[in-house]
C-alpha positions, 0 to 999 in steps of 0.5 A, a space after each residue: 500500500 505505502 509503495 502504491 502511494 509513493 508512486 501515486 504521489 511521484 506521479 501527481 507531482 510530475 503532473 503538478 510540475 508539467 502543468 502548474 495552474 492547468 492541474 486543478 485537482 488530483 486526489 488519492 481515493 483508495 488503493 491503485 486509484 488516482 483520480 485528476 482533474 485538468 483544465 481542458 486545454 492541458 488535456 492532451 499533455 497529460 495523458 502524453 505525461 501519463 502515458 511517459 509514466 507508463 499509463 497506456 492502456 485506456 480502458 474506457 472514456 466516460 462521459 457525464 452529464 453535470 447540469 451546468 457543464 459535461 465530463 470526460 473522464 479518461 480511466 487509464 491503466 498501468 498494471 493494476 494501476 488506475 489513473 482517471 483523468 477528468 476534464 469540463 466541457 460547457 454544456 451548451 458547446 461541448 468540444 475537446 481534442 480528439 485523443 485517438 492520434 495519441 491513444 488510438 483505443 480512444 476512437 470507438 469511445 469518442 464516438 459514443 461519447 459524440 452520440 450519446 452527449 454530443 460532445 465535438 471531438 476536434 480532429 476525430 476520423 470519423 464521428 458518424 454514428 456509432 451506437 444510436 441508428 442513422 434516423 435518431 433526430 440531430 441534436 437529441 443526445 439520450 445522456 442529457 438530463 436537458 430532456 427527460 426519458 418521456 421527452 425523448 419518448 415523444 420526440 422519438 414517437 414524433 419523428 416516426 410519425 411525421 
């Protein structure tokens, strides 16, 4: 456990040293768990930082409808070790870089990300569609709290009809 804090510790310190005021937050939460949070446009410096400290398997990208603002959350391993990295998005005009030029596994779950949230990925190679079917109406992204499961049910019915 000791060693697995100390290599916490060495890693946010890095980071801290890389990013300065970019790192808004990094936070040990429980054992092989480091959880960080940076500024949008420090994003692609550190997952290049932490793929140097041997984080280079990304296992997933999650995102998250906050209210005022969207989440990314980028969960990268190295062995047995998780580092998930957090940036903001403003709700009304969600866009970030694209990071499948330094993690290419990033593709399919920018993609999600894209239909699911509506969220830009800069520089993606393809953001057609990829788990919602071609007719879903543009706009209407099911993981936004803005429309409610029985909104989407009626716009959805809506379409079908008109």
């Amino acid at each position: 456990m000791a060693e697995v804090l100390k290599d916490y510790s060495e890693t946010i310190e890095k980071l801290r040293e890389q990013l300065g005021d970019r790192l808004v937050e990094s936070r040990v939460a429980r054992p092989r768990r480091v959880f960080i949070e940076v500024k949008l446009e420090a994003l692609t410096d550190a997952i290049k930082l932490l793929m140097a400290m041997g984080f280079n398997h990304v296992s997933t990208i999650t995102g998250l409808d906050l209210g005022e603002n969207l989440a990314l959350l980028y969960h990268i391993d190295r062995q047995g070790l998780q580092a998930t990295l957090t940036v903001r998005l403003p709700v009304d005009a969600p866009r970030a870089p694209t990071v499948t030029d330094i993690l290419p596994a990033a593709v399919f779950y920018e993609r999600e990300i894209h239909d699911l949230l509506g969220v830009v990925f800069e520089g993606h190679p393809d953001l057609s569609r990829f788990v919602l079917p071609e007719k879903w109406p543009e706009g209407l992204h099911p993981l936004r709290k803005r429309h409610s499961a029985d909104e989407v049910r009626r716009i959805l019915d809506e379409g079908v009809q008109g």
